[in-house]
C-alpha positions as CSV (number, residue, x, y, z in Angstrom):
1,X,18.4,20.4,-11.4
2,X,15.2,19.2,-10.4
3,X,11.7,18.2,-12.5
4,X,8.0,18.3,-10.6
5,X,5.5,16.4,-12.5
6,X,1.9,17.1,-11.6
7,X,-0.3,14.6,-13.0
8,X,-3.6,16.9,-13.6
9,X,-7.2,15.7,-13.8
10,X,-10.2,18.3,-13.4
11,X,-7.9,20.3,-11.0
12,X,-9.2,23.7,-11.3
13,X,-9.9,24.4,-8.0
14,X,-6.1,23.3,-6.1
15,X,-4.0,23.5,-9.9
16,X,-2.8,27.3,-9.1
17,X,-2.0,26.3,-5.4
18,X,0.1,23.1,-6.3
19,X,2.2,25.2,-9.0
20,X,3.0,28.0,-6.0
21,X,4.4,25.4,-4.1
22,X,6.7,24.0,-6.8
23,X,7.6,27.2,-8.6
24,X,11.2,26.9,-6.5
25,X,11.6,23.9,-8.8
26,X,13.9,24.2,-11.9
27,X,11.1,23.0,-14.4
28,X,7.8,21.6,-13.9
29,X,5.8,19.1,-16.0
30,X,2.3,19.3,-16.1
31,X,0.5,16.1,-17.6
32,X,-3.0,16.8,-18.5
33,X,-5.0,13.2,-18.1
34,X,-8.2,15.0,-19.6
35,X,-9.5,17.5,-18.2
36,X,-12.8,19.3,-19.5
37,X,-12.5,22.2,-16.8
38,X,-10.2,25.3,-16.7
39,X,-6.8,23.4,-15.4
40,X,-4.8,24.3,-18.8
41,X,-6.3,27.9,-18.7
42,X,-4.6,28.3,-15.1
43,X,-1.7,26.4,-16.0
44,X,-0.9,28.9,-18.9
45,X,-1.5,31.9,-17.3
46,X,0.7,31.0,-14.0
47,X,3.3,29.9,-16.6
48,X,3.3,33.4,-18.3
49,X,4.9,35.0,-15.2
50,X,6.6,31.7,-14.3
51,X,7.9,30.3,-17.4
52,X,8.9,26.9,-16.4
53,X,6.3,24.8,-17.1
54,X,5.4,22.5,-20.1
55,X,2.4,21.4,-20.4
56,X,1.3,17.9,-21.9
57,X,-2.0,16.8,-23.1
58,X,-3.3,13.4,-22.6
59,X,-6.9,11.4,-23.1
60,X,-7.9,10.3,-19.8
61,X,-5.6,7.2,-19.4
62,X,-4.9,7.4,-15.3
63,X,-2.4,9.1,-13.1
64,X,-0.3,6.0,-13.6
65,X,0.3,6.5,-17.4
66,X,0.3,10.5,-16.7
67,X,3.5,10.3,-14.7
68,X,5.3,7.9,-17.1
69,X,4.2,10.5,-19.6
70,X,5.6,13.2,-17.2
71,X,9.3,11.2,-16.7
72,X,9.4,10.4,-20.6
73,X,9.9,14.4,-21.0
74,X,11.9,14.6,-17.9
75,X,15.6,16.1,-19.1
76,X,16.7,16.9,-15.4
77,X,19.2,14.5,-13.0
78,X,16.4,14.4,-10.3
79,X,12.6,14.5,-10.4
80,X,9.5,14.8,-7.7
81,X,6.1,14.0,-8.4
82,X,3.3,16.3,-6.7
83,X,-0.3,15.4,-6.7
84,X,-2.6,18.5,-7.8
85,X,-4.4,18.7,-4.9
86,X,-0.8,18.5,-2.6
87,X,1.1,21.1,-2.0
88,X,5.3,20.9,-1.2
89,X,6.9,22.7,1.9
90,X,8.4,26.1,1.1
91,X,11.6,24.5,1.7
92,X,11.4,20.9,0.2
93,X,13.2,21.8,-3.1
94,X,16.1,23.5,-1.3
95,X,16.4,20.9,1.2
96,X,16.4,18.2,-1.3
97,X,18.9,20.2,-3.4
98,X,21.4,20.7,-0.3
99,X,21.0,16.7,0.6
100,X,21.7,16.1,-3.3
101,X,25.3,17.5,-2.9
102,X,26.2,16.2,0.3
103,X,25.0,12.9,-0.2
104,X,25.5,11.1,-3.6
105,X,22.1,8.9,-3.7
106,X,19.1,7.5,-6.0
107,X,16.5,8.5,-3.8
108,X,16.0,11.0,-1.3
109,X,12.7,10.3,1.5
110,X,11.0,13.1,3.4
111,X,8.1,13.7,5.8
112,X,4.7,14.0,4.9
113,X,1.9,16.3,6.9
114,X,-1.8,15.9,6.7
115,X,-3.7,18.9,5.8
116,X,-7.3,18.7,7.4
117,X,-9.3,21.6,7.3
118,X,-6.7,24.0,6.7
119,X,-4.5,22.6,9.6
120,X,-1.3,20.8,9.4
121,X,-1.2,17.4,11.2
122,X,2.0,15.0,11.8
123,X,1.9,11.7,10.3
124,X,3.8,9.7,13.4
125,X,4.5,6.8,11.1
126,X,6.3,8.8,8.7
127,X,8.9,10.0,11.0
128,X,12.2,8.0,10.2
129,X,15.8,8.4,11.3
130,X,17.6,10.5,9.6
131,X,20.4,9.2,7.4
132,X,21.8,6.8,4.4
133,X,19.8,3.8,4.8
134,X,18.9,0.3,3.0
135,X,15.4,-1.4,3.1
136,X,16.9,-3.6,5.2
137,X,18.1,-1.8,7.6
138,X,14.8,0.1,7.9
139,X,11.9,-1.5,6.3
140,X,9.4,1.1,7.4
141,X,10.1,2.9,4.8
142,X,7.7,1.2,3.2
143,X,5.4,3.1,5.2
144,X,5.9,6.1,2.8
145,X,4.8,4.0,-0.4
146,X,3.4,6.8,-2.7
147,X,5.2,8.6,-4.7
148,X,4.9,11.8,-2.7
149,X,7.9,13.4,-0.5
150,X,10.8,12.3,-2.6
151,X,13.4,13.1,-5.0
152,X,14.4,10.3,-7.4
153,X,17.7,10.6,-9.6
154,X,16.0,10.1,-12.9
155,X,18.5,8.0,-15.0
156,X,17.2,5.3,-12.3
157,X,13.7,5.0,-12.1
158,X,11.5,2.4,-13.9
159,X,7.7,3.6,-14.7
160,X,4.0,3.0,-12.6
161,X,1.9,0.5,-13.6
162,X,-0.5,1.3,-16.1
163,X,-2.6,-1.8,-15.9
164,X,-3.9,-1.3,-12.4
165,X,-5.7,1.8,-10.8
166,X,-5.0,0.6,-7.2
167,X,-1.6,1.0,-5.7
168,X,0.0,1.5,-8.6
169,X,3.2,3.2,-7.1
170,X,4.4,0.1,-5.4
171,X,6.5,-1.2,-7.5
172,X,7.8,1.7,-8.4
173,X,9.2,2.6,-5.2
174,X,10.2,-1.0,-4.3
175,X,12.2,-0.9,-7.5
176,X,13.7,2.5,-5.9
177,X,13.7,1.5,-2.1
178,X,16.4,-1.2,-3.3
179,X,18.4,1.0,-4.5
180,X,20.8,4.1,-2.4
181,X,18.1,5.8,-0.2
182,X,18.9,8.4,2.7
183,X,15.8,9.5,4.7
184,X,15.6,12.7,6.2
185,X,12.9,13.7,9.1
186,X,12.1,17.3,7.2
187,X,8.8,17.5,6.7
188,X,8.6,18.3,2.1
189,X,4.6,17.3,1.2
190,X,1.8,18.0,2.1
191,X,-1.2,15.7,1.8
192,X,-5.0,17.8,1.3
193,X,-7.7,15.9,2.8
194,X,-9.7,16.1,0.1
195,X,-13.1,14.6,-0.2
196,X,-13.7,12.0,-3.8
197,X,-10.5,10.9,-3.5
198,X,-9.3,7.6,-4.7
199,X,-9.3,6.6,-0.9
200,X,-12.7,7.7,-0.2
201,X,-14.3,6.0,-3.1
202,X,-15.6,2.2,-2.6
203,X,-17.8,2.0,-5.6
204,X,-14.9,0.1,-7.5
205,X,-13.7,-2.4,-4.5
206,X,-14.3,-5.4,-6.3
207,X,-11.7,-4.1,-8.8
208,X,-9.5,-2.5,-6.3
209,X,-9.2,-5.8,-4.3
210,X,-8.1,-7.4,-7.4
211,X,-5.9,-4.4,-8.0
212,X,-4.4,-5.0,-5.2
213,X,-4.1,-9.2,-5.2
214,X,-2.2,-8.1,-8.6
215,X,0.2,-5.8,-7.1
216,X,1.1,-8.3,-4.1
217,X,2.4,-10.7,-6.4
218,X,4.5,-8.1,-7.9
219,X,6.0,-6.5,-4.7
220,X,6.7,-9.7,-3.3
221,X,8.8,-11.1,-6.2
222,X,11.0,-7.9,-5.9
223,X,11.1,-8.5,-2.4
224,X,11.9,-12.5,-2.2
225,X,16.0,-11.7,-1.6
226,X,14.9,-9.1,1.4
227,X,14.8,-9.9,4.7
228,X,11.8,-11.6,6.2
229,X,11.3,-8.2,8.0
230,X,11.0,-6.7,5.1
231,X,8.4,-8.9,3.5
232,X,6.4,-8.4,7.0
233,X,6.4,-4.5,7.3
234,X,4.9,-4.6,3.6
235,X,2.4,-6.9,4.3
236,X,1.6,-4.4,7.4
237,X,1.5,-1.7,5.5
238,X,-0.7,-3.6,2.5
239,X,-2.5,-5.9,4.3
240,X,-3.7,-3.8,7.4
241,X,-3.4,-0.3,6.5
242,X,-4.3,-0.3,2.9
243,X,-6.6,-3.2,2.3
244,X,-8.3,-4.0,5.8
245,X,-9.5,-0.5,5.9
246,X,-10.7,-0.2,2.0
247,X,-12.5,-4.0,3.2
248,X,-14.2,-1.7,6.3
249,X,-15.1,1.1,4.5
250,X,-16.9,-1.1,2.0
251,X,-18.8,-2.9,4.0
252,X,-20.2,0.2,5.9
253,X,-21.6,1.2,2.7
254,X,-23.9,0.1,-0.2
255,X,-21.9,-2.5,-2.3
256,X,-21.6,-5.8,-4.3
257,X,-23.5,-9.1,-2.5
258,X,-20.5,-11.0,-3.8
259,X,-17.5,-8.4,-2.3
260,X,-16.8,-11.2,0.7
261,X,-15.3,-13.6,-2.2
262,X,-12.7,-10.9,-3.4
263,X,-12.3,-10.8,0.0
264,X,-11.2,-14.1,0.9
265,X,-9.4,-14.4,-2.9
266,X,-7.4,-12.0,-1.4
267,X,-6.6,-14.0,1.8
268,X,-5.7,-17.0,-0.2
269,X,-3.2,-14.5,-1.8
270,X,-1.8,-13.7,0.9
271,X,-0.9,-17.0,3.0
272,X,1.0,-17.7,-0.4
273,X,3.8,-15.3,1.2
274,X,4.8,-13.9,4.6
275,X,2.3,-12.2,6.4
276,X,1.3,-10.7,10.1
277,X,-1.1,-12.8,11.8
278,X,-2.2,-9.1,13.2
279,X,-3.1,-8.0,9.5
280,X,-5.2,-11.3,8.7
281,X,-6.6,-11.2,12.0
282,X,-7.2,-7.3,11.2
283,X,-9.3,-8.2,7.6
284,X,-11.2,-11.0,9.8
285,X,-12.4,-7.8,12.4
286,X,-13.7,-5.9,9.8
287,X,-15.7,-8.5,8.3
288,X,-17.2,-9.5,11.9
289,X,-17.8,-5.8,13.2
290,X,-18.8,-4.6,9.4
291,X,-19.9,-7.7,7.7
292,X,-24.0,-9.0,6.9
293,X,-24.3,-12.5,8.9
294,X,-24.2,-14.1,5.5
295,X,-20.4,-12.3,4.8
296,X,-19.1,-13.4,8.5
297,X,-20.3,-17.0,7.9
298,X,-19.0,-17.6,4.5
299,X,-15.5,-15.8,5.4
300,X,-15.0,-18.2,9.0
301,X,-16.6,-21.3,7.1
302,X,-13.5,-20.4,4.1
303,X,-10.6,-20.1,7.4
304,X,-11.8,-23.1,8.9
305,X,-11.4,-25.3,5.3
306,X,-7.8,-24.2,5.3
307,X,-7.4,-24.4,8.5
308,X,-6.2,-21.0,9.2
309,X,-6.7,-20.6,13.3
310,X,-6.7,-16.6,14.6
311,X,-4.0,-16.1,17.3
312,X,-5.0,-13.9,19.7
313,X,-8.0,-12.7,18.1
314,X,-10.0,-9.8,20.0
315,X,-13.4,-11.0,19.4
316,X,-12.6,-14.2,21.0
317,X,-12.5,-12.7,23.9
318,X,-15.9,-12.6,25.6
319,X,-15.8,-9.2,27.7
320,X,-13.3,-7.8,25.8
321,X,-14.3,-8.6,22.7
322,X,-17.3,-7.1,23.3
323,X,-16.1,-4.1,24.8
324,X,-13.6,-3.6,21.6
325,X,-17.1,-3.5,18.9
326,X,-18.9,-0.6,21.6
327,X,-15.9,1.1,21.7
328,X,-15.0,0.5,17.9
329,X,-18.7,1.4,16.8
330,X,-18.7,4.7,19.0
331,X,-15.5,6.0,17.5
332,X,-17.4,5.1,14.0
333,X,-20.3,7.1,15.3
334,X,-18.1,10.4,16.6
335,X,-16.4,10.3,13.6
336,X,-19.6,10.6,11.4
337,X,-21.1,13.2,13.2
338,X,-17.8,15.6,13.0
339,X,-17.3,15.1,9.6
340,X,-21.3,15.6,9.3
341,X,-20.4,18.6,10.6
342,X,-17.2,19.7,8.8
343,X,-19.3,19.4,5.7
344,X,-22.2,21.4,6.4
């Protein structure tokens, strides 16, 4: 049998469309983290035709502690978790269900789709080969960090950390990623582009930065008897796909004068533990394409103390270098006038 917890927050609007997608499931758990619009209202009148549903009230505390909330009541052998603005594929709960009795395993990994503007797009780096697996055997699943697109058998999970609001479901999955894991390439989630997300907010940076310095530490103890290849993929898929871009989308807004130094607290972080010179090199871009004079000088004059020399580095590269920021400042540019127009 399987659980879906929902962790709900002023959800009115996508509630009634997350609980159609996960009404195949044998119960769902809805964790209320606060909400002062009509989410419980929905949620109790799609339960009165439904009737598998319990619903949870919480102060405002954070998906993290919402979800721990949500497993605390869980009574079923497996559990999902589905954001309330997601949706799961018609078929994810029946696939997972026919992989649970052919395979005997503590955690199952699907596909995830993008859904932008009502249209379903691929996520190429979430495409794995199907199969029983280890994380050493295939470290990119690491790629699929969030707690999205799974099944977990219950009896082994551990809980989110409630002391960080940044990347928060690392741990949790690197706890789980150690464990039995088959992947399979069906596609089971499906992520809403949905604007004032978590991702799309860079008013807390300075906190998320140090969020994220906390959570590094953490991973990286889990991870010190994996191999090396392991410990790089993670700082890929830290470093360079979470981080360097939260780094670029703050600097190409309005934000703290003294951002670069959580910046380059969280390069002195990192050289503590494997890293890809392509992920430092990465963070440095940013700064130099996105950075104020003042950020670019203080962040080389820091690399130059510790000696820390960019391999290979883009900008170093007269022509090209050059040719990368038009090209790089043009996407930037294309970008904002599409989604100018998306929003209008």
């Amino acid at each position: 049998m399987i659980t879906v917890i929902i962790p709900i927050y002023n959800a009115e609007t996508t509630i009634e469309r997350a609980l159609n997608s996960a009404r195949l499931a044998d119960r769902i758990i809805c964790v209320d983290d606060g909400s002062i619009d009509n989410s419980a209202k929905i949620i109790h009148n799609w339960n009165k035709k439904h009737r598998n549903v319990t619903y949870i009230y919480q102060e405002n505390s954070g998906a993290a502690r919402a979800r721990n909330k949500g497993i605390a009541h869980c009574e079923t052998e497996f559990v999902m978790f589905l954001d309330s603005d997601d949706t799961l594929s018609i078929n994810a709960i029946p696939h997972f269900k026919s992989l649970v009795h052919q395979y005997n395993k503590d955690v199952y990994i699907g596909r995830i789709e993008h859904v932008i503007n009502g249209k379903k797009v691929a996520i190429k780096s979430h495409t794995y080969r199907e199969g029983e697996t280890t994380l050493n055997d295939m470290p990119s699943i690491l790629q699929s960090i969030g707690p999205g697109a799974k099944l977990y058998r219950t009896s082994e999970l551990t809980t989110f950390d409630e002391d960080i609001t940044f990347c928060e479901e690392h741990t949790f999955n690197v706890h789980m990623f150690n464990k039995q894991v088959y992947v399979t390439d069906h596609v089971v989630y499906y992520y809403h582009d949905t604007e004032g997300s978590i991702t799309k907010s860079y008013e807390n940076a300075d906190q998320y930065i140090n969020d994220a310095v906390i959570v590094r530490n953490r991973v990286y103890t889990m991870l010190k008897h994996t191999d090396t290849a392991v410990q790089l993929y993670y700082s890929y898929r830290m470093d360079e796909l979470i981080v360097s871009y939260l780094i670029k989308h703050t600097l190409r807004h309005k934000h703290n004068s003294m951002f670069i130094l959580e910046v380059i607290k969280y390069i002195e972080n990192m050289i503590q533990f494997p890293y890809r010179e392509e992920s430092l090199n990465k963070i440095v871009l940013f700064v130099d394409i996105y950075g104020n004079k003042s950020e670019r000088k203080t962040l080389h004059e820091f690399l130059n103390n510790i000696n820390i020399s960019l391999n290979d580095y883009i900008l170093d590269k007269h022509v090209k270098g050059q040719l990368f920021k038009f090209k790089t400042r043009l996407k930037d540019t294309i970008k904002a006038i599409k989604n100018n127009r998306t929003s209008s």
